[in-house]
N, C-alpha and C positions, 0 to 999 in steps of 0.2 A: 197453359195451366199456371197457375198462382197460387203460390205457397202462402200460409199461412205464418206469420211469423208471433209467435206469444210473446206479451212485455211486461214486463215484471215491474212493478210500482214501488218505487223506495222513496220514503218522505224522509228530509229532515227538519229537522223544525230546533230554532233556538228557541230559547225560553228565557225569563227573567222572572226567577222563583224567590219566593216569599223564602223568611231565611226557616222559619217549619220546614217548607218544599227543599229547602238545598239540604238542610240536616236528615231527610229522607233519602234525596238524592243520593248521597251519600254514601248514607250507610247500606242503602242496593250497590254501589260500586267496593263498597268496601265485603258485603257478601259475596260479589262476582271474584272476588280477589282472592276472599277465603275459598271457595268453591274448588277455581281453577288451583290454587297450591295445594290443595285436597288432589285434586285429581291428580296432577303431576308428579304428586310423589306417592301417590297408587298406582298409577303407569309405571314408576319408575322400577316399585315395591315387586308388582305383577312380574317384567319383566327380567328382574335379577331372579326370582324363583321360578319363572316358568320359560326363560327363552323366546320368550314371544310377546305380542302387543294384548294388554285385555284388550276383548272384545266390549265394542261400544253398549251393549245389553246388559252387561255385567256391570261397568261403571256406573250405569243409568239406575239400574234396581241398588247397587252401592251408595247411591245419592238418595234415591228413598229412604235405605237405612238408617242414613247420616243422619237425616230430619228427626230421627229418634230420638239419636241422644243426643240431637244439638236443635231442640225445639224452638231456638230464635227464628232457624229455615224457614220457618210456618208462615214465619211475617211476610215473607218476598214471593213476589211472582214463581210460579214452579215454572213455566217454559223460560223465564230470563236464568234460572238455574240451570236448566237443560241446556240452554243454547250455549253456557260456558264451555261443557262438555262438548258441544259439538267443532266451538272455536278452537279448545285445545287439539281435536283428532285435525281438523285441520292445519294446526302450527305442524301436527306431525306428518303430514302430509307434504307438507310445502318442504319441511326439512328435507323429507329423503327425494324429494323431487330434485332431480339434478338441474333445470331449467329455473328451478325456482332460487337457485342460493340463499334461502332462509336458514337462518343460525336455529339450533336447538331452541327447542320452547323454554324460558327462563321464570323462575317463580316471581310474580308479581309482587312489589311494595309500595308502601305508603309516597314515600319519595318520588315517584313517577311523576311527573306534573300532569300527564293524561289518565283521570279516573275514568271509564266507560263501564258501560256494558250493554245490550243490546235486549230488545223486547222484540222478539220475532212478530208475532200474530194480534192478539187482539192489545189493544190502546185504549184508553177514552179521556179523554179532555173534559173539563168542565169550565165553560167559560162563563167569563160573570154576567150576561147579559142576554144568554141565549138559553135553551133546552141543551140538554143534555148529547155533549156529539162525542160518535163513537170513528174510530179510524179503523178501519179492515185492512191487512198487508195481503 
């Protein structure tokens, strides 16, 4: 018999963005920044009053609230918001993993020379010379 083994497709792609495109760029890394210090210090918040870690449910419907009173959110991807959420519970993860030796999650700044942040699922590219192409993760 023969197993099946599933593969997961991770692209990376550089780019060389129009200076419009990097002041976008941007300021999506500079919302992934806000996001994650948002959350880390309602993780932090959560757990001094309640003994325990919020539940990822809670954060998540918390981040919709956010977008309320902070209507700039609107402009940014909602799953590249999410996915901050999801990077944080894993930094907390890796923390309490003993195999892992990861230091506590620390709040992100400007300083960093690594800005990131990550778009899980849907992409699309527009290139100058072709139809309209879309990337599926």
């Amino acid at each position: 018999m023969s197993e099946t083994i599933q593969q997961r497709r991770v692209y990376k792609f550089r780019t060389e963005p129009t200076a419009l495109q990097a002041d976008e760029l941007e300021r999506m890394a500079g919302t992934a920044r806000f996001v994650w210090n948002w959350a880390l210090h309602r993780s932090q918040t959560f757990y001094k009053t309640n003994k325990k870690g919020i539940p990822q449910a809670q954060l998540s419907n918390e981040l919709t609230a956010l977008k309320s009173e902070q209507p700039w959110l609107y402009d940014f991807d909602s799953q590249s918001l999410q996915q901050v959420l999801k990077n944080l519970k894993q930094a907390y993860q890796n923390h309490f993993n003993p195999s892992m030796r990861a230091g506590f999650p620390k709040r992100k700044t400007k300083k960093n020379a690594k800005q990131s942040f990550r778009i899980p699922l849907r992409l699309s590219f527009l290139y100058p010379h072709s139809e309209h192409n879309r990337v599926d993760g």
